[in-house]
C-alpha positions as CSV (number, residue, x, y, z in Angstrom):
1,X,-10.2,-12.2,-4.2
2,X,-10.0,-15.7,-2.9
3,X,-11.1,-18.8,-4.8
4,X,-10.6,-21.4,-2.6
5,X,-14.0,-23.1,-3.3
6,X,-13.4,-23.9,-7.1
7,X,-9.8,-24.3,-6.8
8,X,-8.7,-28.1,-6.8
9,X,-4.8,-28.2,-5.6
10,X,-1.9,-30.7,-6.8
11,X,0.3,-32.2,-4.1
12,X,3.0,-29.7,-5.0
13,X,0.4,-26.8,-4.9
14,X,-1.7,-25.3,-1.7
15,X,-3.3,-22.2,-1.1
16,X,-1.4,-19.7,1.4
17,X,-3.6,-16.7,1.4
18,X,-6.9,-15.0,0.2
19,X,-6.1,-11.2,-0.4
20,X,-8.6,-8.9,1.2
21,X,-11.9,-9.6,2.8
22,X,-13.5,-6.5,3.1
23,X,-14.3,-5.7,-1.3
24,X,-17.6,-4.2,-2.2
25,X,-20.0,-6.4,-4.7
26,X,-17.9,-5.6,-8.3
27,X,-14.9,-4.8,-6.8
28,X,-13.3,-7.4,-9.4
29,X,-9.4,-7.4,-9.8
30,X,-8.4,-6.8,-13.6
31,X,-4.2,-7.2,-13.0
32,X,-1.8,-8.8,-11.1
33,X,1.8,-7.6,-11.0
34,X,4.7,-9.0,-8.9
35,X,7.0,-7.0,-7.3
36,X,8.4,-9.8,-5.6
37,X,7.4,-13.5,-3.7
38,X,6.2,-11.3,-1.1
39,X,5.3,-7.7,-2.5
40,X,2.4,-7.3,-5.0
41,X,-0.1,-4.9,-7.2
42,X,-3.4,-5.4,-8.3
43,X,-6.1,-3.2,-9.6
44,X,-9.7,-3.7,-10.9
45,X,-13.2,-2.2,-11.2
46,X,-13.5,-0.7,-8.0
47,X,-11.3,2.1,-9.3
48,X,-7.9,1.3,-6.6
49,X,-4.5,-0.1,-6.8
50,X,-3.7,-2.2,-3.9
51,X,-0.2,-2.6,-2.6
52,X,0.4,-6.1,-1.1
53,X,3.0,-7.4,1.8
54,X,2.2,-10.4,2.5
55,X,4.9,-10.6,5.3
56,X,3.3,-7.3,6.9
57,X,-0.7,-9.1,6.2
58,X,-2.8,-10.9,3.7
59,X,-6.3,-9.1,5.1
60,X,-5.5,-6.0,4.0
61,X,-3.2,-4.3,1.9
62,X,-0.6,-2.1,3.0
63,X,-1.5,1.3,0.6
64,X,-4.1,1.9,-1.9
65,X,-4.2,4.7,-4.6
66,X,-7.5,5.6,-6.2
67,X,-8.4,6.7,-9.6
68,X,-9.6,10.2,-9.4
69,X,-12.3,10.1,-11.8
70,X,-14.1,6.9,-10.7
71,X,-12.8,4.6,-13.9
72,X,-12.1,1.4,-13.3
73,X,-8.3,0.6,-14.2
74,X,-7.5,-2.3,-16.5
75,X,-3.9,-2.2,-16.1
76,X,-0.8,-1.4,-14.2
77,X,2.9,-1.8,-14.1
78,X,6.1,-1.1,-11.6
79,X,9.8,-0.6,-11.7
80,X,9.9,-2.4,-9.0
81,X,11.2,0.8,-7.3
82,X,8.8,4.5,-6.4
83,X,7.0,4.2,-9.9
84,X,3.6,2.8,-10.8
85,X,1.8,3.1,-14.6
86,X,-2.1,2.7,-14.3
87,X,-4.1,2.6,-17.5
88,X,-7.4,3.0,-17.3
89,X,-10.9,2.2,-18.7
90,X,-11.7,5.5,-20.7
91,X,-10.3,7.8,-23.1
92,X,-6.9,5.8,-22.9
93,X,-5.8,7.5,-19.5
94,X,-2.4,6.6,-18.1
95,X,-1.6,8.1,-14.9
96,X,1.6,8.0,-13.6
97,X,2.2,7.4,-9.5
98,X,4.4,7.6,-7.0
99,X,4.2,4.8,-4.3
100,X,5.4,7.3,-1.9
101,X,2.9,9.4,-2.5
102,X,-0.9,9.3,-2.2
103,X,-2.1,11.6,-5.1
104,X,-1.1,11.0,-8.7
105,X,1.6,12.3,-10.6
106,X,0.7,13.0,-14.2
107,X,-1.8,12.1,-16.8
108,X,-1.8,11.2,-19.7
109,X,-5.0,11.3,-22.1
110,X,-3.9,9.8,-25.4
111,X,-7.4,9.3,-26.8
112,X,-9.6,12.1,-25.5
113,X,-12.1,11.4,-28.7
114,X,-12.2,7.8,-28.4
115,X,-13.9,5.7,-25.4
116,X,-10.8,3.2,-25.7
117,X,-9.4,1.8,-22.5
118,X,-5.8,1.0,-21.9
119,X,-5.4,-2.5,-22.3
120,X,-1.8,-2.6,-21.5
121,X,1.1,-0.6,-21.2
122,X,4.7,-0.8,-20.6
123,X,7.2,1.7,-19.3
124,X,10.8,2.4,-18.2
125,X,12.6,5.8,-17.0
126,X,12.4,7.4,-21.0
127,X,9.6,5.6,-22.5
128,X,5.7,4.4,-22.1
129,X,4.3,2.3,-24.2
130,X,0.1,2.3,-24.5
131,X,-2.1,-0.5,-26.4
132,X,-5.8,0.7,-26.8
133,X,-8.2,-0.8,-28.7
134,X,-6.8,0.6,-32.5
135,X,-3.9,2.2,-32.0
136,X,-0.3,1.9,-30.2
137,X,1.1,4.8,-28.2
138,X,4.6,5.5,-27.7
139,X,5.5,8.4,-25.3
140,X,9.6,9.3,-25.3
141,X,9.8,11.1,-22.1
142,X,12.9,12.5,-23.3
143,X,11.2,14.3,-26.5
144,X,8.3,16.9,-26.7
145,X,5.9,14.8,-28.4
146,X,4.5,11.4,-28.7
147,X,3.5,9.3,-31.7
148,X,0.8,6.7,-32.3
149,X,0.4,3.4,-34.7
150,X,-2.5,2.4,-36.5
């Protein structure tokens, strides 16, 4: 995950860290999210979400969660508190996770007859919100249903 040999820095910009040292060939990271100057996410093609400290170490990351069915995941989002959203790269899978917790929580397959991936999604304590590659999905955790935009 470091780029230090193509990156050309400003005198108000220098590198503090490469994440990770250890990734297998293809292991390529697809999303970054911040959780705050010090605490990051990041996911990719090797089918993990990494949790970042870089006060604790910048080698290795502090927890990992992995995919169970060997997809790689294109996206993923916090609330900055226990939650995680992954979405992955087949059938529009969004797992739900707890940090606090090494297995996931609940699934979600909103395309079973489509290959799509997630491309991004969005979510908050009542609602998730899924973009694949034709259609929208918004999940109201309050209701019984969910609905979909073409």
């Amino acid at each position: 995950m470091c780029l230090t040999s193509s990156l050309i820095f400003s005198p108000r910009c220098h590198l503090v860290s490469c994440l990770g040292t250890e990734f297998r060939k293809g292991a390529g990271v697809l999303d970054i999210v911040y959780e705050s100057p010090f605490q990051l996410l990041t996911c990719g093609y090797d089918t993990f979400i990494r949790y970042w400290d870089l006060r604790i170490c910048s080698r290795k990351c502090v927890m990992e969660w992995e995919e169970p069915h060997d997809s790689a995941l294109y996206c993923i989002k916090t609330d900055k508190n226990h939650m995680i959203a992954s979405g992955s790269s087949y059938y529009g899978v969004v797992r739900l996770w707890d940090k606090r917790q090494t297995r996931c929580l609940q699934m979600f397959q909103l395309a079973p007859t489509t290959s799509s991936p997630v491309y991004s999604l969005s979510f908050n304590t009542t609602h998730l919100y899924a973009a694949l590659a034709s259609v929208l999905f918004s999940l109201d955790f309050r209701a019984t249903g969910s609905q979909s935009w073409k």
